[in-house]
N, C-alpha and C positions, 0 to 999 in steps of 0.2 A: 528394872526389867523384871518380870514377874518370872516366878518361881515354876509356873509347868508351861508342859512344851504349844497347847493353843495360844499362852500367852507368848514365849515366848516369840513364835513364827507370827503374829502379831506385829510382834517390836522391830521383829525382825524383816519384814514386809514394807515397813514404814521409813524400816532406814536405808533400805535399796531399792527405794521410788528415785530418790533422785538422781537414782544411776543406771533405770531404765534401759536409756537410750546402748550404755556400754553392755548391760545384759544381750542386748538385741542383736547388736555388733558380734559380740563377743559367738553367741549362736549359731548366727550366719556365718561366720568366717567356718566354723564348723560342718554345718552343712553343704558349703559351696566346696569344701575339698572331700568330702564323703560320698556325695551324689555331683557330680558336674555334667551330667546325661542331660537332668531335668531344668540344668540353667541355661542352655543351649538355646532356649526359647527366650526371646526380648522381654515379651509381656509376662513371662509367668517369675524370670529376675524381676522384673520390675514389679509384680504384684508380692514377690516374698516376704521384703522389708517390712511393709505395710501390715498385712497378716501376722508376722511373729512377734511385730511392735505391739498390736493388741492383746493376742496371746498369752506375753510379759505382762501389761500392764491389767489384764484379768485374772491373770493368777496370783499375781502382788493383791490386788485388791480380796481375793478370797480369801487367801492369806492374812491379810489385816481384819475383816469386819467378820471374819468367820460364818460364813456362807453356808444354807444349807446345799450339800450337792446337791440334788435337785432343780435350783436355781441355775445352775452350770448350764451356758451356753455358747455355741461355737461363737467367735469374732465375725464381722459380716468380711474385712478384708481374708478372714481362713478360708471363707466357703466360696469367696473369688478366687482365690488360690485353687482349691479343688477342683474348680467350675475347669480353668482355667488348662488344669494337666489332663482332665477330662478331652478335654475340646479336643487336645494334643495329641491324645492316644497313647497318655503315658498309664503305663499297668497302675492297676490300685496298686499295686505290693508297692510301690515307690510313696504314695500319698502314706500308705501306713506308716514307713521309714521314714518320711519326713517327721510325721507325729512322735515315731520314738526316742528318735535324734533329738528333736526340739524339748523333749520332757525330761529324756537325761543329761542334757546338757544345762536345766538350769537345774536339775536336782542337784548335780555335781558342783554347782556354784554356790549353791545356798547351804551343801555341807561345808564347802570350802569355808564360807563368811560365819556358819556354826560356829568354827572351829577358833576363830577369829573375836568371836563374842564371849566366847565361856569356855571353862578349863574341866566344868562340873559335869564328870564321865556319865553319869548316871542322868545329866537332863541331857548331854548328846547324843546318848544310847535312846532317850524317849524321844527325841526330836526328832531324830530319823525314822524310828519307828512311825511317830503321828504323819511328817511329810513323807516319805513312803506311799503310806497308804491312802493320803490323800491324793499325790500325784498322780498315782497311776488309777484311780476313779473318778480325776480331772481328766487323764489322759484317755480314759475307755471312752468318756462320756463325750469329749469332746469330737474323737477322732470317729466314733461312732455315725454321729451329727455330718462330720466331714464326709464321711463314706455315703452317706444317702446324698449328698447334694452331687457329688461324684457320681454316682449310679444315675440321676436324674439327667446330667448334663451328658453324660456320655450315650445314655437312650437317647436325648436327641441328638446328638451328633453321631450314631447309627442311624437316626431317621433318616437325617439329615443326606448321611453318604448314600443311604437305597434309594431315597426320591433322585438323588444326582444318577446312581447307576440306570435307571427304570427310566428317567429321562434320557440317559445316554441309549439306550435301546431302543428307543423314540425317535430320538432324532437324528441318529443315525445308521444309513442304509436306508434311507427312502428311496433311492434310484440302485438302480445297476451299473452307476457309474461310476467308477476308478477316483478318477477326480473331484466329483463331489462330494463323495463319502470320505476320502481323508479331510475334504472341507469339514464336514460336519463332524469330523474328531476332533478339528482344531478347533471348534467355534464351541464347541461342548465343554474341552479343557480349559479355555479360556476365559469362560463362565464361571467356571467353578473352581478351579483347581490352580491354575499359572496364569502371569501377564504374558506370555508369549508362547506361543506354540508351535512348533514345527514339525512336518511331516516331510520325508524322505522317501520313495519309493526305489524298486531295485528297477532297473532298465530294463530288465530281464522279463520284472511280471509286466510292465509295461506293455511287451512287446507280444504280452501273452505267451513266451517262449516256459523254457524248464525254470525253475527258481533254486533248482538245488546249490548249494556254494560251488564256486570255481576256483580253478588256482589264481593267485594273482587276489588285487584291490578288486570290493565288489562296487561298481558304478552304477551311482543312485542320479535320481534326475530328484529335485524339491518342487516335489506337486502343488504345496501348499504353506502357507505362515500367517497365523493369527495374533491378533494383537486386541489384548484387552481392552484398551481405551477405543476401539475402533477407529484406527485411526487405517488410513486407505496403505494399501498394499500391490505389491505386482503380482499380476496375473502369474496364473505353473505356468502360462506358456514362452514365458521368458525368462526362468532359469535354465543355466545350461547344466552342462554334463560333470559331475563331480565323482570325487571318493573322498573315503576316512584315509589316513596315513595307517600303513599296516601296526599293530598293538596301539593303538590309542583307544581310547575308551571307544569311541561309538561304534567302530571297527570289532573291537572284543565282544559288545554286547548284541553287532549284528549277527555274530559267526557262533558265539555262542547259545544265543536264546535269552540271554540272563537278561535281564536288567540295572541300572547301576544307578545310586545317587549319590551324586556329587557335591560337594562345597566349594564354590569357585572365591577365591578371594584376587584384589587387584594384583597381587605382586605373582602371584601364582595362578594366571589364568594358561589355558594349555595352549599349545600354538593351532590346534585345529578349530579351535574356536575365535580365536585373534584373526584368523584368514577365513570370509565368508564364502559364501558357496557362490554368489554370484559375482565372484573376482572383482569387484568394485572397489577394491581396497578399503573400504571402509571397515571399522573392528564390528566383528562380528559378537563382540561380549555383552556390551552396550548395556556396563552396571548390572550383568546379570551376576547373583549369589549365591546360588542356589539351582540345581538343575535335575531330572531325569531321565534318564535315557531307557526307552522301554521300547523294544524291536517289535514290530507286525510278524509274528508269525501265525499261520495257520494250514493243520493238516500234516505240519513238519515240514513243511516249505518255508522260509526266509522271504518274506514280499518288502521290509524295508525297516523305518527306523523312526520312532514319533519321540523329539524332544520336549519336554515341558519346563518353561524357565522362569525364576521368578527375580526379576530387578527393582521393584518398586515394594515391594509387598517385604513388611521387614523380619518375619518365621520362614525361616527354613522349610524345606520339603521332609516330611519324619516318613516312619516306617507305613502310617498308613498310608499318606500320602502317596506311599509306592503301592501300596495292593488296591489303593482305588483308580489309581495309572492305569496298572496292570489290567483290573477288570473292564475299564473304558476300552484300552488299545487292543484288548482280544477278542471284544464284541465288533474291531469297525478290522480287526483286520478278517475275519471270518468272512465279514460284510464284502470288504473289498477282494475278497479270494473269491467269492460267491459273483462277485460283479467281474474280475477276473474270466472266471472260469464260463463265465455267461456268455459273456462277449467274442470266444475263442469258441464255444460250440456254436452259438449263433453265425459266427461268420465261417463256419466249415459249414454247416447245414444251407449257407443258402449261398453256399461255392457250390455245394454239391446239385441245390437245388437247380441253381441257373444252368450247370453244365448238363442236365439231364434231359431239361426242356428246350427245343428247336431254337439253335442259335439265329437263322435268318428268317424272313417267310420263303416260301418254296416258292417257288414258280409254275404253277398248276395251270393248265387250260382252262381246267372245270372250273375253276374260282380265283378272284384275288383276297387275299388275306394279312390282315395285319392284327398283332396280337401286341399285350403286355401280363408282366408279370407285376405284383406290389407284394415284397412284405410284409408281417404286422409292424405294430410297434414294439419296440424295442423290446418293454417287460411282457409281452406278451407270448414270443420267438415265432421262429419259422414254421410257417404249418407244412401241410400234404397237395397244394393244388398247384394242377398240371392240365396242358392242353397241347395239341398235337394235331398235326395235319400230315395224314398220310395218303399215298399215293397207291390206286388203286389197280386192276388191271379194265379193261373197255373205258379208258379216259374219266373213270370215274374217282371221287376224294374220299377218304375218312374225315370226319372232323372229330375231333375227341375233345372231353374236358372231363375233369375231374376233382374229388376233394379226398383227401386224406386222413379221419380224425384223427388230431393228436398235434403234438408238437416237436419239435426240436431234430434230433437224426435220426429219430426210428421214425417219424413220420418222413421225412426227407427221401430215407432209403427205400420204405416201404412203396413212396410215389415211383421211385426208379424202378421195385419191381414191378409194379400194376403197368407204367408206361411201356415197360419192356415184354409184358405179357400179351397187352391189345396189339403192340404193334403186329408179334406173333401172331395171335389169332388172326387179325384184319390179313398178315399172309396169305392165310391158307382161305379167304373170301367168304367169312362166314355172314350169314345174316346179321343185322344188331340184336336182337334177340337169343340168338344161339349162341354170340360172341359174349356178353353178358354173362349170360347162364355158366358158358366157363369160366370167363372173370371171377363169378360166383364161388364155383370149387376153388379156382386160385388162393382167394381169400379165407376159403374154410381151409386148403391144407398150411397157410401159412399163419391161423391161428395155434392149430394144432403144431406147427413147428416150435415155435414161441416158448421161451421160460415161461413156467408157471408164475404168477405174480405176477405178470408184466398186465398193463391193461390190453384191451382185445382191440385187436386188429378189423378197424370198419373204414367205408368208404362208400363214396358216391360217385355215379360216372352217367357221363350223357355220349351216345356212339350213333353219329350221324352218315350216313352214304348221300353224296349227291350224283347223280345219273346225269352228265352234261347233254345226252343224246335224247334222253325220255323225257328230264326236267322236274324229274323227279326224286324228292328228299324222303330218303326214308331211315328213321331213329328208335331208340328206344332210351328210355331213362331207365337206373338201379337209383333212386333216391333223389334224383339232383332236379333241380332244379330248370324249367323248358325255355329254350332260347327264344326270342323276339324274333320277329318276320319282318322286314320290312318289304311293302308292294311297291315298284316303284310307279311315279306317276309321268303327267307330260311334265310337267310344272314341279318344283321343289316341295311346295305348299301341297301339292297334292299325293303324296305318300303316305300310306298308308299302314301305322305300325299296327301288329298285332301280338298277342300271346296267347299263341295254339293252346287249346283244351284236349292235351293228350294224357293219354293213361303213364302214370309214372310208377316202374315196379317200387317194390322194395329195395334199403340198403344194402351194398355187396358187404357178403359175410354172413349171412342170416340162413342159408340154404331152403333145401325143398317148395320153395317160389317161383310161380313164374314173372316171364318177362315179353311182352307186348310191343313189336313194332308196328309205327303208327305211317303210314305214306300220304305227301300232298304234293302237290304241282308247284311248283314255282316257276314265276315271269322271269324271264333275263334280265340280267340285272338286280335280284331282289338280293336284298341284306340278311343276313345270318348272323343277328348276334348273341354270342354261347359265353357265360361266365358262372363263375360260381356265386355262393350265397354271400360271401363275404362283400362283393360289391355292394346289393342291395337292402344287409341287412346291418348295415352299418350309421345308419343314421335314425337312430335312439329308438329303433326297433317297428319305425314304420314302412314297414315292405312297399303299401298299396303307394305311398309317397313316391318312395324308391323307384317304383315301376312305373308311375306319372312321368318322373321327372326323366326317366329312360327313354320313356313314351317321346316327350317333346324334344329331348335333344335327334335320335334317330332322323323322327322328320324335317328336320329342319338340319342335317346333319350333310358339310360338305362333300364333294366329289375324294377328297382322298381319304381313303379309311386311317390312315394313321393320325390326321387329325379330328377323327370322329373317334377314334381311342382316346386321346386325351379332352377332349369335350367332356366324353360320359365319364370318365377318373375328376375331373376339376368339378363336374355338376353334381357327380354322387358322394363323393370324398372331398371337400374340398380340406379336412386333416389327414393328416397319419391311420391309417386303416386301424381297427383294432382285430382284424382280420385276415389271412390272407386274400389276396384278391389275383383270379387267371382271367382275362376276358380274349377272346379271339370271334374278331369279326372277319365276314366269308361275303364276296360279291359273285352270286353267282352266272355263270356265262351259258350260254347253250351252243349247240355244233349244229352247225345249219345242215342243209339235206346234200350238199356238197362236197363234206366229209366223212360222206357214211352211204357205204353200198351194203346191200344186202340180196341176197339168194335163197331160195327157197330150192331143195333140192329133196326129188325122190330116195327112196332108199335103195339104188342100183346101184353096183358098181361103173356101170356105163358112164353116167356123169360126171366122173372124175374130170375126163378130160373139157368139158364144160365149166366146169369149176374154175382149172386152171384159165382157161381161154377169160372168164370172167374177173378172175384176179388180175392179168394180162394188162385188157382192156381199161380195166379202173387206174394202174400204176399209169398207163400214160396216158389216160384223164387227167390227174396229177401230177402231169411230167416226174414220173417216177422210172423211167423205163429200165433204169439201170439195175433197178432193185427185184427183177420180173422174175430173173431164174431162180434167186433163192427164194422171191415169195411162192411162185406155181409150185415148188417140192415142198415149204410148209402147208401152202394147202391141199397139195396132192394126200399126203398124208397125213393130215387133221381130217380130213374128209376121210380118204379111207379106212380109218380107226373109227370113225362114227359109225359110217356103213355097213363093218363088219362086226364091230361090239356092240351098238346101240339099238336105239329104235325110234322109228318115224316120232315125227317130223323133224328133219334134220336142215340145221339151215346153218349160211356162210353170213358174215358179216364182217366187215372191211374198216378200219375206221384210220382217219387220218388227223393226226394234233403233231405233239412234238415227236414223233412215233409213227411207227405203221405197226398196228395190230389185226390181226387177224384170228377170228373166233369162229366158232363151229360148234352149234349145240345140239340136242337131241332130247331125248326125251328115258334115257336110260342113266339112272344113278348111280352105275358102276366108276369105280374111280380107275383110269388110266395110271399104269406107272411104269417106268423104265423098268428095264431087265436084260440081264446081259442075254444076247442071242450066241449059240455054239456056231462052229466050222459051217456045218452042214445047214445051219435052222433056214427054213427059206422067207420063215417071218421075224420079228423082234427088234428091229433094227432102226424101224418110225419113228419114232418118240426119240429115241437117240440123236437122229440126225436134226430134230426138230431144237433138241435144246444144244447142239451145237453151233446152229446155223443163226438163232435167235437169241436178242439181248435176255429173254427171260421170258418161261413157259409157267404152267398153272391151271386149273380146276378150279372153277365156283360150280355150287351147289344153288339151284334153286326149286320150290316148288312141283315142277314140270319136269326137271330133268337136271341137265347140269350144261356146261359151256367150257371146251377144251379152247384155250386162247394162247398166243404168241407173240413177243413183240418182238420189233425191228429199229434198231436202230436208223435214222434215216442219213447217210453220209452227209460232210457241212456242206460239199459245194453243192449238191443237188437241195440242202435245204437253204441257203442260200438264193 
C-alpha cells in the first residue's frame, strides 16, 4: 500500500469495489429512515437503488484512477432521481439532503475502513484531510448538476400544471348549466389528475334555494361520476338522495371549507366510502388508494363536494396534487354558482314577466285577438317585451307593444312599469301621439331615478286605437317597429299583406322629440299584426327575408288566429329565439249602423227634453226599455253640462256592444269634474249622479273639442 494518502484512497477504492453493492445498502437503509416523506412515492423508491448504486460505483472509481474534478459527472440514474422528485413537488431542500446524506454516509464508511487499514496517525490525519475535500467537491459538483436537471423538470411540470389549469378554464362553464359544468369538472379531473371523479351537489343549490349550512346532515344529490378509462356511467338523474355520516371526512370538509387528502388502505377503508351513494350495495372503494376531497365553495356559500380518487394509478395524491384540486374545483364551483344564480334570476324575471303581461285574450267587440310571449335562450336572459290590449271608452281598443332594452329584472321591472304607465295614460284617452310623448317623460324621470352606473333606461313602443264605428286605426311608433296589414279578400289566396310606410318617432328616453300619429281605414275583418324586432330579426340578420316570409304565411294564414301565431313563431323561429319575441294579432270587427244612433243637437237648453225622448226611443229599438230611466237622466245631464259649459256643435251619440254608452261632445276643451255641491247649491250635483248611476264615466280630448261619455252596464236577462 503506498505511502501517501492519493495513493493510499487508491488502494483503498479498489478494495471496497467488491463490496459496492453493501455500500449501497448500507446508505439506503440510512436514508430511508432520515427522509421517509420522499419514499412514499413507488417510482422515485424504486428509481433510488439505482442512482446511489452509480453514485458508489463513480466515486470508487475517482477514487481509484484519480480523476481530474472536472471530469465529475452526475449518474444518469441521479438525474432520474431528481427528474423524478421534481415531477413530485418535492421541495429542492430535500434533493440537497438526499446528496448530503448520501456523501456523509460514505465518508463515514471509508473513515471507518481507514481505520481498519492503518494504524499510521499521521497518513489518517492526511487521508481525511485529502477525502474531505475531495468529497465534498464531488458533492458540490455533483449535486449542483442534480439541482439544474430539478429546476428543468419541475419548469415543466409547472408548464405542465398551467396548461391543465387554463384548460380547466376552458372547458369548464361553457353553459349555465348546473349539471354540465360539474360534467366538465369531472371530465377535466379525469384527464389529468385521478381515475375517478366524483361530484356531489347540496339539494339546497339544486333547488336554487339559500346554501348556507343547516342543522342536522347536509343532503347532497351526485350530479355527476367520471371515469378515466371512459367507460359508460349513470346518468345524475338517477341517483338518489344522500348524506355524509355527521364527522366523517366528507362531512367535515363540506362544513368546513377545508379540503382533505386521504390514504385509503384495504384494511382501513372508512365506512362511508364501503356504502355507495346509489344504495346498490355494491363497495363503493373499488381498489381506490388514494383520494381527495375538495368542497365547491363559492362567495361563502357551501354548493357541494368534488371527490378525486385514484385506484389504478400506483402515486399517491401529494401536496400539489391538492392545490391543483383546489384551483380546478373553485373555477367550476364559481362557474356552477354563476349557473346557479342565473337560472334563479332567469326564472324570477320571467315569473315576473308572464304575470305582468295579459293572462287571457279579452273579449273586445272592436277585435278578436290572440297573442304569444317567447323568451330568449337560455344564456342570453329575459329581455323587456310586452303587449297589451286595452279597452277603450266609445267601443273602441288600445293595442300596445313594446321592447325594453336590457336584460334580466331591471328590464323585467322596468316593462311592468312602462305597461302600467300606458295603461294610465290610455285612461285618461289620450291621443297615440300625446300618450307617447308622456311615456317619453316617464322614461326620462326614471332614468334620472336610476343609481348612477346602472346602464340607461330605453325603450320602444308601437300605441294603436282602433275606432270599431269609423274603422279607423290610428297609431304612432317611439322606435318600434310598424305592424303588417292584412286586407281581407273573397278568397284566401286573395289577401292582401302590406307594411304601412308610416313615420316612426324616436326611441322613448331621448326627450325634446316629437311624435306623429298616422290614421287608415281598415275593412272588417282585416289583420293586425304587431310584434317586436326580435321576431324578425332573428334569422342571421335578414329582415327583408324575415318580412317575406311574414308576408306569405299572413296570406295564406287560417281562420283562427291562434293558429296563425304559431305559423308565424314555427316559420320565423323555427330555434330557440336569440331574442325576446311579443307578437299579438288583432282581427278587426266594425258596428253596423244598427248599433249606433246619433243626434245633432242646437245649443238650447230646450232640447233636452228631445234628447231624452231620443235616448227613449233608441233603448226600445234595442229592446232596452228597462234601462230608459237611468239612461234619459245620464243623458239629461251629459247634455246639459255641454249646453251650459261648452259650445256648438254639440251632438249625442248612443252606442250599443257589450255596454250601452252614451257620449255627448262639443266643441269646448274645458274638462268637466266632479265637485262636492253645498245644502243650498242649486247646481253641482250632475256629474255626481252620472258616476253613480254608471258602470264608468270620462273625458277624451280631441282636435275639435272633447267628448263627455258614460257606460252602462247592460243587465244579463235583457242581454240575453
Amino acid at each position: 500500500m503506498g505511502t501517501d494518502a492519493h495513493a493510499f484512497l487508491a488502494d483503498l477504492a479498489r478494495g471496497l469495489k467488491p463490496q459496492s453493492d453493501q455500500l449501497t445498502e448500507s446508505v439506503l437503509q440510512r436514508l430511508r429512515s432520515e427522509l421517509p416523506e420522499v419514499w412514499r412515492y413507488e417510482d422515485i423508491a424504486a428509481a433510488a437503488p439505482a442512482g446511489l448504486a452509480e453514485h458508489v460505483d463513480s466515486i470508487l472509481d475517482f477514487l481509484e484512477h484519480g480523476r481530474e474534478l472536472s471530469e465529475i459527472k452526475t449518474p444518469p440514474a441521479a438525474i432520474v432521481f431528481a427528474s423524478r422528485l421534481a415531477e413530485h413537488g418535492v421541495q429542492i431542500s430535500e434533493l440537497l439532503r438526499v446528496h448530503r446524506l448520501v456523501h456523509a454516509g460514505l465518508l463515514e464508511l471509508f473513515y471507518e475502513e481507514t481505520g481498519h487499514l492503518t494504524k499510521d496517525p499521521e497518513l489518517i490525519n492526511e487521508v481525511m484531510i485529502t477525502l474531505s475535500a475531495m468529497a465534498f467537491e464531488y458533492a458540490d459538483r455533483t449535486s449542483q448538476q442534480a439541482v439544474a436537471v430539478y429546476q428543468r423538470a419541475r419548469d415543466r411540470w409547472l408548464q405542465r400544471r398551467l396548461i391543465t389549469i387554463n384548460e380547466a378554464g376552458t372547458r369548464i362553464g361553457t353553459t349555465l348549466d348546473t349539471a354540465r359544468t360539474a360534467q366538465e369538472l369531472a371530465d377535466v379531473g379525469t384527464d389529468h389528475l385521478a381515475d375517478l371523479v366524483i361530484v356531489d351537489l347540496l339539494e339546497a343549490a339544486l333547488r336554487e334555494e339559500g346554501t348556507q349550512p343547516a342543522e342536522g346532515p347536509a343532503v347532497l344529490r351526485r350530479v355527476t361520476r367520471s371515469v378515466s378509462d371512459g367507460s359508460p356511467d349513470r346518468t345524475a338523474d338517477s341517483w338518489p338522495r344522500h348524506f355524509y355520516p355527521e364527522g366523517s371526512e366528507p362531512a367535515v370538509a363540506l362544513a368546513t371549507g377545508q379540503p382533505l387528502r386521504l390514504g385509503i388502505t384495504a384494511s382501513e377503508t372508512p365506512t362511508w366510502l364501503k356504502v355507495p351513494a346509489d344504495g346498490s350495495g355494491a363497495s363503493g372503494a373499488g381498489g381506490i388508494h388514494s383520494m381527495l376531497l375538495v368542497p365547491l365553495w363559492a362567495r361563502g356559500n357551501p354548493l357541494g363536494l368534488a371527490q378525486f380518487c385514484r385506484r389504478r394509478s400506483a402515486d399517491p395524491f401529494d401536496d400539489d396534487d391538492l392545490l391543483l384540486a383546489q384551483e380546478i374545483v373553485s373555477r367550476a364551483a364559481v362557474n356552477i354558482d354563476n349557473a346557479r344564480r342565473y337560472t334563479q334570476e332567469r326564472s324570477i324575471a320571467l315569473t315576473l314577466q308572464r304575470s305582468l303581461l295579459p293572462q287571457h285574450a279579452p273579449d273586445e267587440s272592436a277585435v278578436e285577438t290572440a297573442s304569444r310571449y317567447l323568451p330568449s335562450g337560455a344564456r342570453a336572459g329575459v329581455g323587456g317585451d310586452w303587449y297589451d290590449v286595452i279597452p277603450l271608452s266609445g267601443a273602441r281598443v288600445a293595442l300596445v307593444v313594446g321592447d325594453v332594452v336590457g336584460r334580466g329584472l331591471q328590464a323585467s321591472a322596468t316593462m311592468g312599469r312602462l305597461r302600467t304607465a300606458v295603461r294610465t295614460l290610455a285612461d285618461i284617452d289620450l291621443t297615440p301621439d300625446e300618450l307617447l310623448t308622456h311615456l317619453d317623460d316617464v322614461v326620462i324621470r326614471l332614468q334620472r331615478a336610476e343609481q348612477r352606473g346602472m346602464d340607461e333606461i330605453s325603450a320602444t313602443c308601437l300605441y294603436a286605437v282602433y275606432d270599431p264605428v269609423s274603422r279607423v286605426c290610428s297609431l304612432a311608433s317611439a322606435g318600434h317597429v310598424l305592424p303588417a296589414v292584412v286586407t281581407p279578400g273573397d278568397a284566401p289566396d286573395s289577401r292582401v299583406v302590406t307594411f304601412p310606410e308610416l313615420p316612426i318617432g324616436p326611441p322613448l328616453g331621448l326627450g325634446g322629440l316629437p311624435f306623429e300619429t298616422a290614421q287608415f281605414e281598415l275593412s272588417p275583418g282585416s289583420l293586425l299584426a304587431l310584434y317586436t324586432d326580435g321576431l324578425i330579426e332573428s334569422r342571421e340578420g335578414d329582415v327583408d327575408g324575415a318580412l317575406a316570409v311574414m308576408s306569405d304565411v299572413l296570406a295564406l294564414a287560417p281562420a283562427s288566429l291562434e293558429e296563425t301565431c304559431d305559423g308565424l313563431l314555427h316559420a320565423l323561429l323555427p330555434n330557440r329565439p336569440s331574442d325576446d319575441v311579443a307578437l299579438l294579432l288583432a282581427r278587426t270587427r266594425a258596428l253596423d249602423g244598427d248599433h249606433v244612433a246619433t243626434l245633432d243637437l242646437p245649443s238650447d237648453p230646450a232640447v233636452i227634453s228631445e234628447a231624452r225622448a231620443f235616448a227613449s226611443d233608441q233603448l226600445a229599438a234595442w229592446g232596452l226599455d228597462e234601462m230608459a230611466f237611468t239612461t234619459e237622466l245620464v243623458v239629461s245631464e251629459l247634455v246639459t253640462n255641454a249646453i251650459r259649459y261648452g259650445k256648438s256643435p254639440v251632438r249625442l251619440r248612443m252606442i250599443l256592444e257589450s255596454t250601452v254608452t252614451c257620449e255627448v261632445s262639443d266643441a269646448s276643451g274645458t274638462t268637466p269634474h266632479l265637485r262636492r255641491a253645498r245644502a243650498f247649491d242649486e247646481g253641482g250635483r250632475g256629474l255626481l249622479l252620472v258616476a253613480q248611476l254608471t258602470e264608468r264615466w270620462g273625458t277624451r280630448h280631441h282636435r275639435e273639442g272633447k267628448v263627455i261619455w258614460a257606460e252602462q252596464l247592460i243587465p244579463s236577462a235583457l242581454a240575453e
